[in-house]
C-alpha positions as CSV (number, residue, x, y, z in Angstrom):
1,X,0.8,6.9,-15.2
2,X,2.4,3.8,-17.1
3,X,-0.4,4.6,-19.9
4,X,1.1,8.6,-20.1
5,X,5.1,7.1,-20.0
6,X,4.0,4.1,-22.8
7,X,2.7,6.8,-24.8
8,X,5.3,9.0,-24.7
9,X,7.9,6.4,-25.3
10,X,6.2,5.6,-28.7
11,X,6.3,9.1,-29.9
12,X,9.9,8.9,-28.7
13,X,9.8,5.9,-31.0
14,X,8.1,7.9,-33.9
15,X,10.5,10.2,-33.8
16,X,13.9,8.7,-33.3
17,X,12.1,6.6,-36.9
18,X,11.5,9.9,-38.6
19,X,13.5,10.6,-41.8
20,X,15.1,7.1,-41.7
21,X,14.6,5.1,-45.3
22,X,12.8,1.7,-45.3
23,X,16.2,0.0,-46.8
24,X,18.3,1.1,-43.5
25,X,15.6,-0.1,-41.1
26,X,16.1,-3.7,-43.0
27,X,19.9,-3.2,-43.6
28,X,20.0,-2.6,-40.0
29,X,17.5,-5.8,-38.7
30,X,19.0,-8.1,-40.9
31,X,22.7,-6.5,-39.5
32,X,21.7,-7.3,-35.9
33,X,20.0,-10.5,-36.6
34,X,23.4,-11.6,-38.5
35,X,26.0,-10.3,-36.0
36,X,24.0,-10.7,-32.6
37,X,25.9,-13.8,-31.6
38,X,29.1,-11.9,-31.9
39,X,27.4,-8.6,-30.3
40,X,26.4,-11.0,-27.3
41,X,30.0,-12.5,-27.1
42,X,31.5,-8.8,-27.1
43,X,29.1,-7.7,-24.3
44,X,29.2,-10.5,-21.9
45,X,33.3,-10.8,-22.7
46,X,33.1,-7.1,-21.8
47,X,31.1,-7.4,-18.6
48,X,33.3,-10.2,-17.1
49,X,36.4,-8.5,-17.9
50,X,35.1,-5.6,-15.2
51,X,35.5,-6.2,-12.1
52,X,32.2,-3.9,-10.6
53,X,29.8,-6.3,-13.6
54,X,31.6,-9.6,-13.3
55,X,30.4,-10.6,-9.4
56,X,26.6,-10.6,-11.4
57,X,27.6,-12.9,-13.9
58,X,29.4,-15.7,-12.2
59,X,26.6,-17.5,-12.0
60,X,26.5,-20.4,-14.5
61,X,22.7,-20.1,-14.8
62,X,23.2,-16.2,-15.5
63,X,25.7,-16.7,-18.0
64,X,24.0,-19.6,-19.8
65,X,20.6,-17.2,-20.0
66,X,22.4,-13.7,-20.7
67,X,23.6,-14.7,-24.0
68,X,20.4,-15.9,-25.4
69,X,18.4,-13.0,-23.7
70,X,21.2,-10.5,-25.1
71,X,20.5,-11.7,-28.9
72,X,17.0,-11.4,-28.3
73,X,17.3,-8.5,-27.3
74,X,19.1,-6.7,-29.7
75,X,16.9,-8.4,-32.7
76,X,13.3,-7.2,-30.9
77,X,15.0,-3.8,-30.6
78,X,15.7,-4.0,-34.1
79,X,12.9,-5.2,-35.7
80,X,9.8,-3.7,-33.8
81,X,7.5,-2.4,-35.6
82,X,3.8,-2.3,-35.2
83,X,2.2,-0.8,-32.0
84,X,1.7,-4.0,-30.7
85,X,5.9,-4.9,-30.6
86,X,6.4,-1.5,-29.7
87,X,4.3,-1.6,-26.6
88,X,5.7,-5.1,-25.5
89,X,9.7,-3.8,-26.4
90,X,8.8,-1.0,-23.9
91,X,7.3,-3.1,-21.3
92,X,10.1,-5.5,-21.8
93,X,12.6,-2.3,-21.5
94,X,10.9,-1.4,-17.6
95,X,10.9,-4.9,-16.5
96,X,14.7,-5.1,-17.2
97,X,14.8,-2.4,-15.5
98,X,13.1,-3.5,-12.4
99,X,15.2,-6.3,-12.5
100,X,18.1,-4.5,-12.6
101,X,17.1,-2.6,-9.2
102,X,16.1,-5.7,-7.9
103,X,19.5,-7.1,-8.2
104,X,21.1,-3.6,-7.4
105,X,23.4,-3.7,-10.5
106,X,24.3,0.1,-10.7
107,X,23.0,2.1,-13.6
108,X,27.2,2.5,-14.7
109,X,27.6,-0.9,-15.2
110,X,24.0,-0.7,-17.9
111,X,25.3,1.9,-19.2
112,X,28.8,0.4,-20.0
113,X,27.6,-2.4,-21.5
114,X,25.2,0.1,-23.6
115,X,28.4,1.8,-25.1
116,X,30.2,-1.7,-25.5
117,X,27.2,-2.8,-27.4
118,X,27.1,0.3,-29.8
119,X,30.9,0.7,-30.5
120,X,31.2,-3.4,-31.6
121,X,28.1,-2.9,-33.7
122,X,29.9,0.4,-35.4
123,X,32.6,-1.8,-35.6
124,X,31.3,-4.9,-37.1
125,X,29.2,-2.7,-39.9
126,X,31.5,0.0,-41.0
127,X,34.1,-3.3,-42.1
128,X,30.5,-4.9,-44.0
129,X,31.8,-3.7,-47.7
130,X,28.7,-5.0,-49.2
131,X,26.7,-2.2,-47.8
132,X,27.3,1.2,-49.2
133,X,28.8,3.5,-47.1
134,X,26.0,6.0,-46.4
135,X,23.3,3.3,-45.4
136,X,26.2,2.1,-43.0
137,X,26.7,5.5,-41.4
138,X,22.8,5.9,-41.0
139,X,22.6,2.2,-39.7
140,X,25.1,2.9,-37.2
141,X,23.0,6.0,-35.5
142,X,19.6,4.0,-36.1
143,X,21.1,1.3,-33.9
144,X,22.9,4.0,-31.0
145,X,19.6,5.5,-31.2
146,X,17.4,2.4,-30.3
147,X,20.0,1.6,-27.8
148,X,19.9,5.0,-25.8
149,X,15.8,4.8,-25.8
150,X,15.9,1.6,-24.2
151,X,18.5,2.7,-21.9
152,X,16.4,5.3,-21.0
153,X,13.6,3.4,-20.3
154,X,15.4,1.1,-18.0
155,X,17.0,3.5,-16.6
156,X,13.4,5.6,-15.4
157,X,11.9,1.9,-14.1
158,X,15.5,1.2,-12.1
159,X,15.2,5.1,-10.3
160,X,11.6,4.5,-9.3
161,X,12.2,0.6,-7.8
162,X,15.7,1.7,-6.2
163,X,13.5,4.9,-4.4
164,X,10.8,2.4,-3.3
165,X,13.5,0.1,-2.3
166,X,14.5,2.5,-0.2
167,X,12.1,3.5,1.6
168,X,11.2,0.0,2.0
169,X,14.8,-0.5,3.4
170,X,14.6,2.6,5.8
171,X,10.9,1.4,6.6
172,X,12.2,-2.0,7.7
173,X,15.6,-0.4,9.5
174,X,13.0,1.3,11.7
175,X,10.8,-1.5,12.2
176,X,13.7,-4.3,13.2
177,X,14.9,-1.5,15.4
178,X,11.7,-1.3,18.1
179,X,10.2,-4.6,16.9
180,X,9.2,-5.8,21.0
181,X,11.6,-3.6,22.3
182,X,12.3,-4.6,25.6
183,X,11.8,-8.6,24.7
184,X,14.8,-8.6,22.2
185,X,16.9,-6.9,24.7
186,X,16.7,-9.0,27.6
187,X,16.7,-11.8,24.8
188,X,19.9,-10.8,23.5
189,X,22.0,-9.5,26.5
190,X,21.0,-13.3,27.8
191,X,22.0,-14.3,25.1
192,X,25.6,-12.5,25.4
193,X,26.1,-13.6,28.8
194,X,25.3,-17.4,27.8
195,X,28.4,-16.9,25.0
196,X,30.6,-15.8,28.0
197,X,30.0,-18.0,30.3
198,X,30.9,-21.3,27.8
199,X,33.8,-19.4,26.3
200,X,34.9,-18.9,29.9
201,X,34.3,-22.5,30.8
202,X,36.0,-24.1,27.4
203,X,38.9,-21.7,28.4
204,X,39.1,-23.1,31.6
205,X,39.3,-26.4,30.3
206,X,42.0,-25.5,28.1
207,X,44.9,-27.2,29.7
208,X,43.0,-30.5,29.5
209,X,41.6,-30.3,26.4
210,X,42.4,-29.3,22.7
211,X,38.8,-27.4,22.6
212,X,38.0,-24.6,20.0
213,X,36.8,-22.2,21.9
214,X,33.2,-20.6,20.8
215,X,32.9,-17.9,18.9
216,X,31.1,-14.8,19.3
217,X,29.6,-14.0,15.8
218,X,28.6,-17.6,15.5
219,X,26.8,-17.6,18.7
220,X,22.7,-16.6,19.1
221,X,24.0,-13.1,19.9
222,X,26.5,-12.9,17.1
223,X,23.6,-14.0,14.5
224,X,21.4,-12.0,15.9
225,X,23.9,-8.7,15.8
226,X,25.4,-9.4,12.2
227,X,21.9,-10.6,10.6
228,X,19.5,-8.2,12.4
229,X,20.7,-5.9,15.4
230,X,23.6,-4.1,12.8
231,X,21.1,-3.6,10.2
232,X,18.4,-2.3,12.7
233,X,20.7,0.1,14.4
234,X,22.6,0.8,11.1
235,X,25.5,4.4,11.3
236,X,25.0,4.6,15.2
237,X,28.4,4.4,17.1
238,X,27.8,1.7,19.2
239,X,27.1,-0.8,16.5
240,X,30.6,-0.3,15.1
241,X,32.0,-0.5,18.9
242,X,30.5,-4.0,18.9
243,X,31.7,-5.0,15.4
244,X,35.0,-4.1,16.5
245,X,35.1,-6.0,19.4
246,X,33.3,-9.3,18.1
247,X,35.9,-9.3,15.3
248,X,38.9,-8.4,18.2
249,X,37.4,-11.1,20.3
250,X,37.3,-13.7,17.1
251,X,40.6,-13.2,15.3
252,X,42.7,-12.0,18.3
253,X,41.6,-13.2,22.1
254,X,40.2,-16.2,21.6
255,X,43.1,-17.3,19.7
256,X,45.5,-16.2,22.0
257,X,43.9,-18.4,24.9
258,X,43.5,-21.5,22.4
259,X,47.5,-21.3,22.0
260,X,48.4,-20.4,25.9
261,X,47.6,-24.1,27.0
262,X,51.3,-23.9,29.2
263,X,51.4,-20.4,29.5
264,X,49.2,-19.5,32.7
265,X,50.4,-16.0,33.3
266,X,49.3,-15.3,29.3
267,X,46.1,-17.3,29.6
268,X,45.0,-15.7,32.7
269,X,45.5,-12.0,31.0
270,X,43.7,-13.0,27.5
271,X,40.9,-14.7,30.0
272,X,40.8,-10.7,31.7
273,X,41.0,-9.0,27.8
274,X,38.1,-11.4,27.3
275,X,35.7,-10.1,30.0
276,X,36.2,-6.6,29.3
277,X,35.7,-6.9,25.6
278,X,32.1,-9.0,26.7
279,X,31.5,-6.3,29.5
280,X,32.0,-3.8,26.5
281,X,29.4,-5.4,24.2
282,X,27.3,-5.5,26.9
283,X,27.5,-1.8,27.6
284,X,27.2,-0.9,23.9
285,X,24.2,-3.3,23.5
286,X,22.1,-1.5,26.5
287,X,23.2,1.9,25.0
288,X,21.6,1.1,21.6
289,X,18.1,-0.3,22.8
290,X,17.9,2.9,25.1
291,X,18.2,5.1,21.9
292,X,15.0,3.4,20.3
293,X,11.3,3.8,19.9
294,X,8.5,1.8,19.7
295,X,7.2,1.5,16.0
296,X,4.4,-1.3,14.8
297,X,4.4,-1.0,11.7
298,X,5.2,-3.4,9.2
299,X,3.8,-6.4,11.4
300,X,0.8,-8.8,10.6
301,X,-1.5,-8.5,12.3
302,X,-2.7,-12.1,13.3
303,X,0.5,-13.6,13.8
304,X,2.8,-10.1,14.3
305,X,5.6,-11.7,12.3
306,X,7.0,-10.0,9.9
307,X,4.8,-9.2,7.0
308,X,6.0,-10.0,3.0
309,X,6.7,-6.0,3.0
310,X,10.4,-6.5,4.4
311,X,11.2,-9.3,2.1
312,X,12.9,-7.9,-0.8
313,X,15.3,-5.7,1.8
314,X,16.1,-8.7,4.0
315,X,16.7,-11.3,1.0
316,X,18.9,-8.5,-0.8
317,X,21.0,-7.4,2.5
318,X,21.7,-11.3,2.4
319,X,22.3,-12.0,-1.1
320,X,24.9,-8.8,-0.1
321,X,26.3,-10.4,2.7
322,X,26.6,-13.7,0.8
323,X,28.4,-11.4,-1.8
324,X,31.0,-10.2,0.0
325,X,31.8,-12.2,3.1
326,X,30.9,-15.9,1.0
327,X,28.2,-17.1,3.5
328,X,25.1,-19.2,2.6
329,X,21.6,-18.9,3.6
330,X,18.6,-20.9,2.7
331,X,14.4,-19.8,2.1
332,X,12.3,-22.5,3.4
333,X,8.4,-22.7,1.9
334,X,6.1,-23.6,4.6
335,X,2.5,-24.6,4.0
336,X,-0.1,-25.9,6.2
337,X,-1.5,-29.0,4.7
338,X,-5.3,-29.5,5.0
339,X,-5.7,-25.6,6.3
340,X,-9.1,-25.3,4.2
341,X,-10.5,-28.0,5.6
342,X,-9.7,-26.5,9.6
343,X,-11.6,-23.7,8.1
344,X,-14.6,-25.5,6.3
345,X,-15.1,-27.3,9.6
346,X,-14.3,-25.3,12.6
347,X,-14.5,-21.6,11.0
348,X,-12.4,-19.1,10.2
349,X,-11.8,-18.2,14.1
350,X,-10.3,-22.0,14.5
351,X,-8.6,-21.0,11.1
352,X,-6.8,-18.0,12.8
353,X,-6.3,-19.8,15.7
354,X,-3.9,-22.5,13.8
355,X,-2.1,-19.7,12.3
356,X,-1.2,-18.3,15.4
357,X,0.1,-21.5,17.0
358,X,1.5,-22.7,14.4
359,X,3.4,-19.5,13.8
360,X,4.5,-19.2,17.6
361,X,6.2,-23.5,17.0
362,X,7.9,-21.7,13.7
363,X,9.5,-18.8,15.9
364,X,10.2,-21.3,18.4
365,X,12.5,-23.3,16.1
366,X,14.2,-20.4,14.5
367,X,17.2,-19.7,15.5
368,X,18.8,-15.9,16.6
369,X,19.7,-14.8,13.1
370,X,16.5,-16.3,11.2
371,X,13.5,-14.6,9.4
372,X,10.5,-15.6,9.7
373,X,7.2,-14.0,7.7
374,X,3.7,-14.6,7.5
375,X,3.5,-14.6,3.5
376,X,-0.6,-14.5,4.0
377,X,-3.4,-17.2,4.5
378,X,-1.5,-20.6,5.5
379,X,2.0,-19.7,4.1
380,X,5.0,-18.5,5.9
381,X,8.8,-18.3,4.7
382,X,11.9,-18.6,7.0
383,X,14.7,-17.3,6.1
384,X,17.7,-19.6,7.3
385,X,20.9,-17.9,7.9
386,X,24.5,-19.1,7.7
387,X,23.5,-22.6,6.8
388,X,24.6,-24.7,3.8
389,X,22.9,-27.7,2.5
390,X,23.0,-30.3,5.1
391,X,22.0,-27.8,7.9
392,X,18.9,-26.1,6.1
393,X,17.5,-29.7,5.8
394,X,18.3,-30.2,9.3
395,X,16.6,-27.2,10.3
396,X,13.7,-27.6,7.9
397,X,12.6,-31.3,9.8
398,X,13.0,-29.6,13.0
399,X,10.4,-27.5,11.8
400,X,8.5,-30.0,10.4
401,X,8.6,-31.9,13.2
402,X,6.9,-29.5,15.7
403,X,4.2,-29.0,13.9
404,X,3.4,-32.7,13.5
405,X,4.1,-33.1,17.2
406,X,2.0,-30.2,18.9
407,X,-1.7,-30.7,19.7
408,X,-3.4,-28.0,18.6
409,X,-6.2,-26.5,21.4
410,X,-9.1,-25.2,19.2
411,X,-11.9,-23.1,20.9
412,X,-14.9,-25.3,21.6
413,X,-13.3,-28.8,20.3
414,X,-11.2,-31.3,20.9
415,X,-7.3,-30.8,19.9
416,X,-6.2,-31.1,15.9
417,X,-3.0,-32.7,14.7
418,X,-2.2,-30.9,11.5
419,X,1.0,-31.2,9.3
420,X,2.8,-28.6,7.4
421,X,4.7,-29.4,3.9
422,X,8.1,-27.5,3.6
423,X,10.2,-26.5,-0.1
424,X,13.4,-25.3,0.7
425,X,16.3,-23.9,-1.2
426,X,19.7,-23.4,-0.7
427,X,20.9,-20.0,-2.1
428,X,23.3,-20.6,-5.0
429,X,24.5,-17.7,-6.0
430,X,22.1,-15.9,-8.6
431,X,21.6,-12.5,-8.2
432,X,18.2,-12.4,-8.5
433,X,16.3,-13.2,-5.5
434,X,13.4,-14.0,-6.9
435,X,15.2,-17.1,-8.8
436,X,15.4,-18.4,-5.4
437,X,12.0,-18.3,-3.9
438,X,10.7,-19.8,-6.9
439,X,13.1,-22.9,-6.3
440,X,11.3,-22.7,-2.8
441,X,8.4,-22.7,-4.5
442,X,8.8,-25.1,-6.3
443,X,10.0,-27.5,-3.8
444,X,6.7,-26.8,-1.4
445,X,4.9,-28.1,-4.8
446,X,6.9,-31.1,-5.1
447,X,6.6,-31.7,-1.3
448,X,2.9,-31.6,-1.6
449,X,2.8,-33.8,-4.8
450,X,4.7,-36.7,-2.8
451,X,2.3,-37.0,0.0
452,X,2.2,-33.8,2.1
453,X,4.1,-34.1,5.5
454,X,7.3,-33.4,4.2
455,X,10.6,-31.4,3.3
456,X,11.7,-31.4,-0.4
457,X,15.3,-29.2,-1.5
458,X,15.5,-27.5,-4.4
């Protein structure tokens, strides 16, 4: 299929070329060439300026790369020429497209910064007197032209990654849904009652002490709900019951008790308001599991974490959430050091054994909110929610830590002790999720370098 759409964007190419004199191809590469610094400044100006673009390019990484990638661009576009720069602008064209979906900047925002691009170019020839007028005119649509083929081609590689997106998304909404069913909701509704019964008791101590009380959406329940359980159960009516209530309970109850340390009569009807609202959540919670069905897909099969399939939707619904409420997760890189060996010795049935125990002490350790994923043969990612810096660390030793602590029961041998090296980075604000699992990357390979047996940040 990518052969038939390559070839048909190069007789696109032939065409859009045909009638057009030799001197306005060169009037127009050596144009571009000349003005693509100010073209760049114009576009990336433009793009801040607008509200919608501007929370893409905050990043200082993004805006350090976009202007040299923007020049390039426009001087490729403009000076391609054989089939062999032909076929690598329109392989370039799909994978900015791709990126584009992968980032989820909408196709209005492209296309705006298309039309800045071509009026500044119209702009910035039509006032070069040393070009006659007519090879200026014909310039101007050369360039528009280029511009709306590449647009084009983008635009076809962002519809089919936003579809498959989608029906990734919708895959993994039914999945997190039904994923052991009945587990996750005795899990959570203990979960629930655990957040009650310390609010209730901190409240109690009120008078006595100047405690905050806990919240509910920073609780195991409340990670689990805002991370997870209001993705899974996304546009059902009880989901937006709860997140009405977790965000009554947060901004109005709980502060109401925190400031009725001499008012007993106030205290004492908050503390009432308090139990409903948790009685409520409660209700709404058991309503929602009741409404699913099982589903297994999506799963692997050796470990039944999640599989690499759901990764792009989760890491985008967090970079999202990140986005807009100004949160901060971490991807932490976990390898098991020495697995070939387990292998090379013992087999590949000891080798599966290890990966299931040492993926049941990662699950342990994560937390309510957290992802974790089998990426395939000794690798897993976890995906650390609501944690800065300082905490991901934390959380990666902990992790760390159990490993190198748990005898591992092998069939027919004595038990192994086996480490795991760990990369981890701290998501910092580039669009691009991919950015950040190479930092992880990265890190595991840095980890590894120093020794093995280790965490390393990003």
């Amino acid at each position: 299929m990518d052969g038939l759409v390559d070839n048909r964007f190069e007789r696109e190419w032939e065409a859009l070329h045909e009638g057009v004199e030799p001197v306005v191809e060169h009037v127009t590469a050596e144009q571009v060439a000349h003005y693509a610094p100010l073209l760049a400044d114009h576009f990336y100006q433009t793009m801040l300026d607008d509200v919608e673009a501007g929370q893409f390019l905050t990043h200082d990484k993004v805006k350090q790369r976009l202007h040299r990638s923007m020049m390039q661009w426009l001087v490729d576009l403009n000076a391609a020429k054989t089939p062999a720069e032909i076929h690598a602008l329109y392989t370039h064209q799909r994978n900015i497209g791709v990126i584009h979906a992968r980032v989820d900047i909408p196709v209005s925002v492209v296309l705006k910064g298309a039309r800045c691009l071509k009026n500044r170019y119209a702009t910035l020839v039509d006032n070069a007197v040393d070009i006659a007028q007519q090879q200026r005119h014909f310039s101007m649509r050369l360039f528009c032209s280029r511009v709306d083929l590449a647009m084009e081609v983008m635009s076809e590689a962002y519809t089919l990654n936003v579809e498959r997106q989608a029906k990734s998304s919708e895959a993994y909404r039914l999945f997190s849904i039904t994923e052991n069913l009945s587990t996750e909701k005795e899990k959570q509704k203990a979960a629930l009652l655990n957040w009650e019964s310390e609010a209730m008791f901190q409240a109690a101590l009120g008078g006595l002490t100047d405690t905050r009380l806990p919240r509910i959406r920073e609780s195991e329940f409340g990670l689990w709900f805002r991370h997870k359980g209001s993705h899974a159960f996304q546009g059902v009516t009880e989901c937006a019951v709860i997140e009405q209530v977790i965000e009554e309970v947060d901004t109005v109850c709980l502060q109401r008790i925190e400031r009725s340390a001499h008012d007993l009569s106030l205290r004492a009807e908050q503390l009432r308001v308090l139990k409903t609202h948790a009685q409520n959540v409660l209700l709404q919670l058991s309503s929602l599991f009741e409404k699913s069905l099982e589903l297994e897909s999506g799963k692997d099969v050796l470990t039944h974490l999640l599989n690499r399939k759901f990764l792009p939707t989760v890491l985008s619904r967090e970079i999202d959430l990140c986005r807009n409420q100004g949160r901060e997760f971490a991807v932490v890189s976990v390898d098991i050091d020495y697995f070939k060996r387990v292998n090379d010795r013992y087999g590949h049935e000891a080798g599966d054994v290890v990966v299931q125990q040492v993926a049941a002490l990662l699950q342990k350790q994560c937390r309510g909110g957290d992802f974790l994923f089998r990426m395939g043969g000794e690798e897993f990612l976890v995906l650390l929610v609501d944690v800065g810096r300082h905490k991901a660390l934390e959380l990666s030793e902990a992790l760390r830590v159990a490993v190198e602590a748990h005898q591992f029961e092998l069939p027919q041998t004595d038990a192994l002790e086996l480490t795991v090296s760990i990369g981890c980075a701290v998501y910092s604000g580039h669009p691009d999720y991919s950015y950040l699992l190479r930092e992880a990357d990265n890190a595991l390979y840095e980890a590894k370098e120093a020794g093995r047996n280790r965490v390393c940040m990003a």
